[in-house]
C-alpha positions in Angstrom: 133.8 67.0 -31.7 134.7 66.5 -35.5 135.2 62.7 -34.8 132.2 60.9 -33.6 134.7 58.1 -32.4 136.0 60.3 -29.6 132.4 60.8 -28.2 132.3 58.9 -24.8 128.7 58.1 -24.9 126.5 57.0 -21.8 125.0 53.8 -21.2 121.4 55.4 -21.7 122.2 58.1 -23.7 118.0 59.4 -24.2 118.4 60.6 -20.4 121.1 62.8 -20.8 120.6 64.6 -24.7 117.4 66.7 -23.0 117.4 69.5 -25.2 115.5 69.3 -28.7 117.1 71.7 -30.8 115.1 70.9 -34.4 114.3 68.2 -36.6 116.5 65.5 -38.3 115.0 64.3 -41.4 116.8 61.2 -42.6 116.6 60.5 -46.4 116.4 57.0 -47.6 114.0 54.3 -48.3 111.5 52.9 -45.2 111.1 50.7 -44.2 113.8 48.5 -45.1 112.3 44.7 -45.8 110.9 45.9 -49.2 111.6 42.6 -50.6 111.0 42.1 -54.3 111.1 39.4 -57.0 112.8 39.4 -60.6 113.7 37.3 -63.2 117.5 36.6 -64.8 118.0 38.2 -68.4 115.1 40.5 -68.2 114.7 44.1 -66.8 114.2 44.3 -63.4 112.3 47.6 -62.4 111.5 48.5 -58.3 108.4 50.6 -58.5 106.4 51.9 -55.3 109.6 51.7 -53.7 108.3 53.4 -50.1 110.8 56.1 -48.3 111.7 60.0 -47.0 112.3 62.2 -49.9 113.4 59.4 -52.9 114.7 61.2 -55.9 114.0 59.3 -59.4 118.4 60.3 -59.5 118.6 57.4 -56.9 120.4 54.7 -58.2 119.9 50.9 -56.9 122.1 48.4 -57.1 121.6 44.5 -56.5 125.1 43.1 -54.4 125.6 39.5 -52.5 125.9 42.4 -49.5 125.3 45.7 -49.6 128.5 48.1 -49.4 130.6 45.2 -50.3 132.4 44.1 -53.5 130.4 41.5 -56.1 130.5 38.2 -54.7 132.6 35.7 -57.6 129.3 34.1 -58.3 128.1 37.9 -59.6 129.2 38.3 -63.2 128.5 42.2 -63.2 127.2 45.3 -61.7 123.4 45.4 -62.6 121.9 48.7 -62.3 118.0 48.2 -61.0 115.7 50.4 -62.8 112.4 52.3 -60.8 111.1 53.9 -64.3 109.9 51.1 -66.9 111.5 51.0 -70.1 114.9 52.6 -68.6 117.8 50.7 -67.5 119.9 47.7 -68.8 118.6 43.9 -68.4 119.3 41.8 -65.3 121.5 38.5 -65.9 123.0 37.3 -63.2 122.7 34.1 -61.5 119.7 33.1 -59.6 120.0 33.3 -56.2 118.9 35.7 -53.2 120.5 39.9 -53.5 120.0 42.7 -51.3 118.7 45.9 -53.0 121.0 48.2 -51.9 120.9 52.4 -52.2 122.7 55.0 -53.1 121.4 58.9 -52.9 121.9 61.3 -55.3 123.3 64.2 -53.6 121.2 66.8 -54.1 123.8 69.3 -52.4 121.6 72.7 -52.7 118.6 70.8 -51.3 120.4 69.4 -48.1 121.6 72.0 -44.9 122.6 70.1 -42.1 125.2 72.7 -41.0 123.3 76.0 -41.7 126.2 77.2 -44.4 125.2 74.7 -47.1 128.3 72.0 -46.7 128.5 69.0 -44.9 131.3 67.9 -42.6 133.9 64.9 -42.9 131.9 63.5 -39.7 129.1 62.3 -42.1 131.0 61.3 -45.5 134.0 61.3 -47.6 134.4 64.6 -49.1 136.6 62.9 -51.6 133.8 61.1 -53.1 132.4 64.5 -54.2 133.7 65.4 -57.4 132.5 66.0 -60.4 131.6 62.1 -61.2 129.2 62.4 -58.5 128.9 59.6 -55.8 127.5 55.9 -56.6 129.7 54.5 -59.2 131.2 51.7 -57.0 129.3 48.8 -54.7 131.0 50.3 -51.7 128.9 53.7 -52.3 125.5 51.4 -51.9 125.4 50.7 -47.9 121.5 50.7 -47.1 120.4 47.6 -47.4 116.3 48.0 -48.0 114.8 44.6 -48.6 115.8 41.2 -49.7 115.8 40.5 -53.9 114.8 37.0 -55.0 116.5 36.2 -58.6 115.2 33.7 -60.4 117.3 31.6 -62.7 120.0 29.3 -63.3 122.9 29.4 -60.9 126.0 29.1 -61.1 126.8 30.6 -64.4 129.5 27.5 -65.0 127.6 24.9 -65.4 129.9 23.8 -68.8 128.0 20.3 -70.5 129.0 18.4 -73.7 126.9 17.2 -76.4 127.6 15.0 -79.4 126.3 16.4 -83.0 124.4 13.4 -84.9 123.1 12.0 -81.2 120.3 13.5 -79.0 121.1 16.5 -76.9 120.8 15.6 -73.0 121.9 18.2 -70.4 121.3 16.8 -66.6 121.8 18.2 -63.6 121.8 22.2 -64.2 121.2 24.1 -60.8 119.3 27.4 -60.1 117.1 29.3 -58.1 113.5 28.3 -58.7 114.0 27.2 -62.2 110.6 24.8 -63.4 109.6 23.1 -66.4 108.6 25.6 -67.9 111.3 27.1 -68.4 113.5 26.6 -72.1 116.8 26.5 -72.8 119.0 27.3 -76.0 122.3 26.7 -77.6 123.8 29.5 -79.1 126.9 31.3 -80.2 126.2 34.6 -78.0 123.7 34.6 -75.2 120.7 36.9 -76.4 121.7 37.0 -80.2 119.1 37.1 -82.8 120.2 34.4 -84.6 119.7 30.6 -84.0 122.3 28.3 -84.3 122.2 26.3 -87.3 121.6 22.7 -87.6 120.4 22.7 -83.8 117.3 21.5 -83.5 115.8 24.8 -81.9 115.0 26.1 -78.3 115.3 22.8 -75.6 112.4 21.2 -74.0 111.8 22.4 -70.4 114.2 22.1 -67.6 112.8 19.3 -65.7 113.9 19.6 -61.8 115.1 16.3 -60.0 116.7 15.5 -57.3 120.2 16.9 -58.5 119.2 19.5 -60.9 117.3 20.2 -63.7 117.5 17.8 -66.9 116.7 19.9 -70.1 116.1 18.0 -73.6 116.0 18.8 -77.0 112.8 16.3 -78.2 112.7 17.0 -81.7 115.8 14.6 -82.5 119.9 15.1 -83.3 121.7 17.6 -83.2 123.3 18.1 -86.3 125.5 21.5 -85.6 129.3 22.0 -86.2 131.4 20.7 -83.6 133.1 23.7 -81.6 132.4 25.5 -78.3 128.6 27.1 -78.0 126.9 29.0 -75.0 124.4 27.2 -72.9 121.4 30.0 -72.9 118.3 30.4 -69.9 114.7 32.2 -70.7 112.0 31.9 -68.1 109.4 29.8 -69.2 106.5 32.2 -67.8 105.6 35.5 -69.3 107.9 38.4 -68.8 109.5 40.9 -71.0 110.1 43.4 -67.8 109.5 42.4 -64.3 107.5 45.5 -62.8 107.2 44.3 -59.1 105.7 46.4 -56.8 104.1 45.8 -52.9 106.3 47.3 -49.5 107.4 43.8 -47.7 106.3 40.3 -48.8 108.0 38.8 -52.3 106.4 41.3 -54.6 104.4 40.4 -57.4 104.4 40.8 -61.2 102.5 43.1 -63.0 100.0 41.0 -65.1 99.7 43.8 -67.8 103.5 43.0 -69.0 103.7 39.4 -69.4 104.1 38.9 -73.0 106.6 35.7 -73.6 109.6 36.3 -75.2 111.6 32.7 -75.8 110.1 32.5 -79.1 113.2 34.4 -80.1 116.7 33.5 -79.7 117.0 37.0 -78.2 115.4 36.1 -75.3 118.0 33.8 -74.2 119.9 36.6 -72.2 121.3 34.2 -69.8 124.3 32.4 -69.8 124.4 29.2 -68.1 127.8 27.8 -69.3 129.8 26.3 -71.9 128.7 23.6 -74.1 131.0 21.3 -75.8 129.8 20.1 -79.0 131.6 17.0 -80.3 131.9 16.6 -83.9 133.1 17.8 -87.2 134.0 21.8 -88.1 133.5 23.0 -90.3 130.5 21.8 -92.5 131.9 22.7 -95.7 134.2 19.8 -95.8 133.7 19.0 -99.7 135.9 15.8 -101.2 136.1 14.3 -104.9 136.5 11.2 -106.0 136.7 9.2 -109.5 134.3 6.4 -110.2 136.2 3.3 -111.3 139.1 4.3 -108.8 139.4 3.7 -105.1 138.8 6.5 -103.6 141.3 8.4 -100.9 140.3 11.3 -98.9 142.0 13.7 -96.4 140.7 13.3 -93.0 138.3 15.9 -91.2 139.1 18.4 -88.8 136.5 18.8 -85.7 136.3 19.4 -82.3 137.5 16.8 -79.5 136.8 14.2 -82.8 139.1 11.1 -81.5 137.3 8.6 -83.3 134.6 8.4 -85.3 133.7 7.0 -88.8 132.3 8.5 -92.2 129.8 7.4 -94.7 128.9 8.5 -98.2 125.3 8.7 -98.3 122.5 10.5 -100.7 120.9 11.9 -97.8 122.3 11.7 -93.9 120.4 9.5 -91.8 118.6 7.2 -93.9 119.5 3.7 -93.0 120.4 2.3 -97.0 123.8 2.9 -98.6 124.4 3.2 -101.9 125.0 0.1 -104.8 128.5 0.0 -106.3 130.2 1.5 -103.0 133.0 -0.6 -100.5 131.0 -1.4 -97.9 127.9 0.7 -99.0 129.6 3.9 -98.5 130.8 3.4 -94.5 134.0 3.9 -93.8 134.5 2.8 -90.0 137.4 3.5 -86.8 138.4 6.6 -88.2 141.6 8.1 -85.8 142.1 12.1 -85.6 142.8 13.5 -88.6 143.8 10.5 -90.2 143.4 9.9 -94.7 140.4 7.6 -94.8 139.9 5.7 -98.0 136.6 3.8 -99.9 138.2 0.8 -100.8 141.7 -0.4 -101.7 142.8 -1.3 -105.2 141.2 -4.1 -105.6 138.0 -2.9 -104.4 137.4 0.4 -106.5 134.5 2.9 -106.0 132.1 1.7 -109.3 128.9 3.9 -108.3 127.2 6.4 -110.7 128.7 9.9 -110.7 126.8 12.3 -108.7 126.9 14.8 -105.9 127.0 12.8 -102.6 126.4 13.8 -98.8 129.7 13.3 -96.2 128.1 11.5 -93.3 129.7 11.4 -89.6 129.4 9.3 -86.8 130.9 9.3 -83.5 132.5 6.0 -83.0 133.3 6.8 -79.3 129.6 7.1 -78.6 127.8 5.3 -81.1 128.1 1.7 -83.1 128.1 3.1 -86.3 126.6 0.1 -88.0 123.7 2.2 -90.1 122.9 5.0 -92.3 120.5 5.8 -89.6 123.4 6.4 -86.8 125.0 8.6 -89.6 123.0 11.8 -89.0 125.6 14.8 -89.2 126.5 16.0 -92.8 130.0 17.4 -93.0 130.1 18.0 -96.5 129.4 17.0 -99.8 131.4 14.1 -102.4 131.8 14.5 -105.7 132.0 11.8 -107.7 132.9 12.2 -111.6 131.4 9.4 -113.5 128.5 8.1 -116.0 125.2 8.6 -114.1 122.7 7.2 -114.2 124.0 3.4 -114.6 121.5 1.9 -116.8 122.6 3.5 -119.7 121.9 1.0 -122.3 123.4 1.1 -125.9 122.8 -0.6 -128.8 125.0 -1.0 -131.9 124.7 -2.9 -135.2 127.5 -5.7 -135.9 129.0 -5.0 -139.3 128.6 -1.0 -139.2 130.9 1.2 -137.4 129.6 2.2 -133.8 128.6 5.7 -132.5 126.9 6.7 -129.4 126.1 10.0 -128.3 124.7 12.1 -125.5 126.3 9.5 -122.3 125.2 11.3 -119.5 127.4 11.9 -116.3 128.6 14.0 -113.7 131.3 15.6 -114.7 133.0 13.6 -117.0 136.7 14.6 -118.5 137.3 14.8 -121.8 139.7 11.7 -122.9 138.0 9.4 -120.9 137.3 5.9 -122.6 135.4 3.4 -122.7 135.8 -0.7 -123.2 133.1 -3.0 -124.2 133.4 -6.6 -122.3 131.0 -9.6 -120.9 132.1 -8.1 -117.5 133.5 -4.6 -116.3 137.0 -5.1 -114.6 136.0 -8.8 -113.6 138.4 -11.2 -112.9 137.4 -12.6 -116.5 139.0 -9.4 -118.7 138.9 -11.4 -122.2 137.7 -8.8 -124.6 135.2 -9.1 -127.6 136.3 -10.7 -130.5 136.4 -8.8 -133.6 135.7 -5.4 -132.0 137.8 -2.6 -133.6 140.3 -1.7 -131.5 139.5 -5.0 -128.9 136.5 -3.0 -127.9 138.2 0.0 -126.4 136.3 3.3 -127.9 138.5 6.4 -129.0 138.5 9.5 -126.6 135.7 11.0 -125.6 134.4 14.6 -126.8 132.0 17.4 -125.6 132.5 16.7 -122.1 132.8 13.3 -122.1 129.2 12.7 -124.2 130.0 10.7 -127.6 131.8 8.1 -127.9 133.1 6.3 -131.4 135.2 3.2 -132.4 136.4 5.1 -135.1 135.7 4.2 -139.2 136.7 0.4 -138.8 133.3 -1.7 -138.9 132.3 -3.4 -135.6 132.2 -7.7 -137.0 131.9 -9.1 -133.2 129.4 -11.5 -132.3 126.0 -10.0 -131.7 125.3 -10.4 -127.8 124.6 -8.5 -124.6 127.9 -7.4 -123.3 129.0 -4.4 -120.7 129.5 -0.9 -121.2 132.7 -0.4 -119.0 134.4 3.4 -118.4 137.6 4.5 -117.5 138.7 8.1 -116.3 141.2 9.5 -118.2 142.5 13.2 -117.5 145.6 13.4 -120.4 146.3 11.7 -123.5 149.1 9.4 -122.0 149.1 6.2 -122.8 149.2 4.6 -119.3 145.8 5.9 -118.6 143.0 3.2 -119.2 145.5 1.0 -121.6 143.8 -2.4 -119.9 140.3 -3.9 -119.0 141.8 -4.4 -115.5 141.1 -0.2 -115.4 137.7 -0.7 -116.6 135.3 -1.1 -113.3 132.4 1.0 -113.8 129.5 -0.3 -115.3 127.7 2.1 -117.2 125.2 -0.4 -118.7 124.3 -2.5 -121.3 125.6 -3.0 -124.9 123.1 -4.3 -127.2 125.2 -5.6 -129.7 122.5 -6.5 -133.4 124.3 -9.6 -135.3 124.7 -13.4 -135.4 125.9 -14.9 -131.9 127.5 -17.5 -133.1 130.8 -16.9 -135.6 131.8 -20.6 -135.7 128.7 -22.1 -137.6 129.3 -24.6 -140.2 126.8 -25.8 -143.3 126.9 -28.0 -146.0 125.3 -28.4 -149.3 125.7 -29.7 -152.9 126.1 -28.5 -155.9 123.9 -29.2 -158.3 120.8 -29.2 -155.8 119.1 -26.3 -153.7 120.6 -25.4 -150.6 119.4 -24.6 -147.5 120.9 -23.0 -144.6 119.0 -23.5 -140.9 120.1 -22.6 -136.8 121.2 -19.0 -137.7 120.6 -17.2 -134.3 121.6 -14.2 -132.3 119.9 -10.7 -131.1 117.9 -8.6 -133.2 117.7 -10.8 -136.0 114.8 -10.2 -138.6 113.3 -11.4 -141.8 115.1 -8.7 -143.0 118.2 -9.6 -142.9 120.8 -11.1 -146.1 123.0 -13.8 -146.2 125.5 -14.0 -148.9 127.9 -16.8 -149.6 131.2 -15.3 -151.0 135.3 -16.4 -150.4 135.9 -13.5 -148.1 133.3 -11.7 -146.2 133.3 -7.8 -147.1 134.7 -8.0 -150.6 133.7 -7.1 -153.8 133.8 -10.5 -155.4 130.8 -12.7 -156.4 131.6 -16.5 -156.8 130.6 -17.8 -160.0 127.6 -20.0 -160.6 126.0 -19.3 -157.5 122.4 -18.7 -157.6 121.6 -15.2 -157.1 125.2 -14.4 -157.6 125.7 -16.1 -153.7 122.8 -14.3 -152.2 120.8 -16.7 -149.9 116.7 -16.0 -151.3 113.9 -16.3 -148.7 115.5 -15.7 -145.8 112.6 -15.8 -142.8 112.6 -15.5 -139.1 111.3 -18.7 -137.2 111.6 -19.2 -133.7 114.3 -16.5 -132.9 116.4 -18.5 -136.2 117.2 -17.3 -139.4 116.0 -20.0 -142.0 117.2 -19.2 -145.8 116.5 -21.0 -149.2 119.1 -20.9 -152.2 118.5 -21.6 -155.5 120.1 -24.8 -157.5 123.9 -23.9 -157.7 126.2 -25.2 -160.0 129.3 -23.1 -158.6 132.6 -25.4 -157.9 132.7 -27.3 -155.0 134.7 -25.9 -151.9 135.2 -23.6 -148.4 133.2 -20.9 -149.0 132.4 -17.8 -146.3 128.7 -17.2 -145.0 128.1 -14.1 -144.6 125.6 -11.6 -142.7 124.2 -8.1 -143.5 121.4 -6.3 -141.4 118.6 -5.7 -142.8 117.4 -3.1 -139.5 119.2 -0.2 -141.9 116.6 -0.4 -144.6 117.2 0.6 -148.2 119.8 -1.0 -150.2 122.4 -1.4 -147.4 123.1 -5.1 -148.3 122.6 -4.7 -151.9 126.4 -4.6 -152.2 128.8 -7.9 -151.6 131.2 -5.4 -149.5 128.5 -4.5 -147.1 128.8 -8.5 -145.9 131.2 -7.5 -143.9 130.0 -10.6 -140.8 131.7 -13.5 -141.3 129.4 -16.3 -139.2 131.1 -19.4 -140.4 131.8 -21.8 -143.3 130.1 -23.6 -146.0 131.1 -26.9 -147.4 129.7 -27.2 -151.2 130.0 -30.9 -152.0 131.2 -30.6 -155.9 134.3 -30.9 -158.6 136.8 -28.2 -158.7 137.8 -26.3 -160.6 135.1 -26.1 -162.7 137.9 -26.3 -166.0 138.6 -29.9 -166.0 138.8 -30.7 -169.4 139.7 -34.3 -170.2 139.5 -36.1 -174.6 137.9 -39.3 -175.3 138.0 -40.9 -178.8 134.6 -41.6 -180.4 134.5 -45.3 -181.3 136.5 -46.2 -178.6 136.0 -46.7 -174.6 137.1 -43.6 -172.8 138.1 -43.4 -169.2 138.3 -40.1 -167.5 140.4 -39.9 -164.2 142.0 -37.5 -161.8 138.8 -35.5 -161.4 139.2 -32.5 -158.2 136.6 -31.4 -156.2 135.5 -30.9 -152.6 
């Protein structure tokens, strides 16, 4: 009969079938428990696989069941291999598979009928074509031994991390996994390249009760927030599992076990998604202006609901940084949301520099430290003088130029204001300064800086090197000390502290003038009495044409002698001329130009008082002027 189903068969069928007419060879592997072992993401290769007539054309297929579609916890088809070096890798979950076969039709080889062709009772002809047979699970239906995977298992085991805090995944499941196994996160499963800013391949997966726990020991994570692939390599040596051994488990062929996790190519397997929490991407630059609050657009990330931001010279170190709101933290950030350093009346002063973009994830983390800020987004850019210890020094009574400020970036037509404190509450600015103390524009990238041709006659002192960012020429920019705030350092201003000093002498006797202080005074220095300091004009009758004689230094003081005068009596101007320029640069009355205070000269005046007597007779003079 051509349909075996029609076949009424007897109970004991050997008694009745008497006649042997031949031999039936049966082709396929024997016995059928040849159970083997392999190993998830690496190639799994049968050898010493035990049966009648197998062809090295056989194919082998692992299935949940043989004959029977992929299971949904089987990802894909995986070939198995019986020639080393041939055939695709295994990744799958781990688990227990059948090794099912498949024959390779070797039709000229095979006579069952005597004419060379095999009948519909014993296979689809349909499956004969030219694509040959064993191209779908259904086509592998001898089932010939029992295939232990190990691995991870499911392949969904999705986890979520936080970038800037240690990397913890707990619980993953699987087939045999043990500690020394390693895990990695990666963009794609088996690529050659790590992920950056991970800290590298994760500590061992640790089993417990429900599951493994894998680590990463070597600290934070500091990668871009975004989805990553969770990534399996066995922790003992294997490159290709060449099993071998009829029955039993199988074993692994020493001569093979090389270890390939060193390389991010080893981790074949995919475990599952992990979420990584925190900013993308890490090119998120910002600039801001010292002197000016400063306002930023908010960062884009992944899952980022709240966290908080801090301007740091390196991420993770636990100080902030002088001159910033809070020390740089900026704290409660929502979303996407403009975050800001400071309001108006609390301006970013620090020194211009390139600065790292620090994140924290509030949700997860206080956020109280440079330490908890470990994940650099970007980089800030602040334009400003650095370094801020730039000290200055000018001479009171010569015009003021300094060259070669440093800074990061500074624009042309910024300016600078000299005061006892930069954008204090207390904005009074320097007495007798040209132009109040506020400098011209600046030049060559925002280097020199000049008060112009008009002589500097302010007190000498220790006052503040303030700057102001200007972009334009408009008037509105850095018009007022309030815009003032950064501090660039110190102005060392060389003169006579004191503008208010009064003396007195007489004329007629030798005068001496005593208390004359301020910094960078020296023994050096002139002092000239004259009606108005910086002329050209000598008084008349003054010793030494007004010129103070043996001027000397004692005890931080000037101390100077004059000469008997006979000049009219009167208001008269002291002034001061450095003597740190050398040569003759007081040895004209116009280069007096600091005017420290008055002198009182006790005498008549004017000095033309001409009054007649009569000889012979008493004579009265009256009505005589002087001070």
């Amino acid at each position: 009969s051509s349909d075996l189903t029609a076949v009424s068969l007897p109970e004991h069928p050997g008694e009745e079938f008497r006649i042997d007419l031949g031999k039936l060879e049966l082709i396929g592997p024997a016995p059928l428990r040849q159970h083997r072992t392999c190993v998830s993401g690496h190639r799994c290769v049968l050898t010493d696989m035990d049966g009648q007539q197998l062809s090295a054309q056989d194919r082998w297929l692992a299935l949940d069941t043989c004959g029977a579609a992929p299971g949904p916890a089987w990802l894909q088809q995986v070939m198995l291999a019986t020639v080393p070096g041939v055939g695709p890798d295994l990744v799958a979950a781990g688990g227990q598979y059948r090794i099912c076969w498949c024959a390779s039709l070797r039709l000229p080889d095979i006579n069952i009928t005597g004419n060379g062709s095999f009948p519909d009772v014993l296979f689809d002809s349909d499956r004969q074509n030219a694509s040959g047979r064993c191209e779908l699970p259904e086509d592998f239906v001898v089932d010939a031994g029992k295939l232990t995977l190990l691995g991870v298992a499911p392949l969904s085991q999705d986890r979520t991390c936080v970038s800037g805090l240690s990397c913890v995944v707990e619980g993953i499941l699987g087939h045999h996994i043990s500690s020394l196994d390693q895990f990695a996160v990666l963009d794609t499963c088996g690529e050659r390249t790590w992920l950056q800013r991970f800290i590298g391949t994760g500590a061992g997966a640790v089993p417990t009760a429900s599951g493994a726990s894998v680590y990463w020991s070597a600290g934070p994570s500091t990668s871009a927030g975004g989805q990553y692939r969770l990534c399996w390599c066995a922790g003992f040596p294997s490159v290709e599992m060449n099993v071998s051994g009829a029955g039993g488990t199988g074993a692994f062929n020493s001569s093979t076990q090389i270890s390939d996790c060193a390389s991010s190519a080893g981790f074949k397997t995919d475990v599952g998604r992990l979420d990584m929490i925190g900013p993308a991407p890490m090119v998120q630059d910002r600039t801001c202006v010292s002197g000016v609050s400063c306002a930023m657009a908010g960062f884009t990330g992944f899952q980022m609901d709240e966290y908080a931001v801090a301007v740091l010279a390196t991420c993770g170190i636990e100080t902030g940084l002088p001159r910033f709101p809070l020390a740089g933290y900026v704290s409660s950030v929502l979303g996407s949301a403009d975050i800001s350093l400071g309001s108006n009346a609390e301006a970013v002063t620090g020194a211009g520099g390139q600065y790292k973009l620090c994140w924290c994830a509030a949700a997860h983390a206080p956020c109280t430290s440079g330490g908890q800020f470990r994940t650099e987004l970007g980089s800030m850019t602040l334009l400003g003088p650095t370094p801020l210890a730039q000290h200055r020094t000018c001479v009171s009574g010569q015009t003021c130029r300094i060259d070669e400020v440093m800074g990061h970036r500074i624009p042309d037509n910024s300016r600078f204001l000299v005061l006892d404190t930069c954008g204090g509450p207390s904005l009074s600015t320097i007495p007798r300064f040209a132009e109040n103390g506020l400098s011209m524009r600046t030049q060559g990238d925002g280097s020199r800086i000049s008060w112009g041709s008009v002589p500097i006659t302010s007190p000498g002192g220790r006052y503040r090197l303030c700057w102001c960012a200007a972009f334009t020429n408009a008037t509105e920019e850095c018009n007022r000390p309030a815009d003032f705030r950064t501090d660039v350092g110190q102005f060392y201003l060389v003169g006579v502290s004191s503008l208010t000093q009064q003396h007195t002498c007489v004329s007629g006797m030798t005068c001496e003038l005593e208390g004359i202080s301020g910094p960078g005074l020296s023994g050096q220095d002139q002092l000239l009495i004259t009606e108005t300091c910086g002329a050209r004009a000598y008084v008349p009758r003054l010793a030494n044409a007004g010129l103070a004689g043996a001027v000397q230094l004692r005890e931080r003081t000037l101390v100077a002698g004059a000469a008997m005068t006979t000049a009219a009596g009167g208001k008269y101007r002291l002034c001061w001329c450095s003597g740190l320029l050398g040569g003759d640069s007081c040895s004209t009355a116009d280069a007096f130009r600091v005017d420290l205070g008055s002198l009182t000269l006790m005498g008549p005046a004017p000095l033309v008082q001409d009054r007649t007597c009569i000889s012979g007779q008493t004579c009265k003079i009256e009505g005589l002027l002087g001070e």
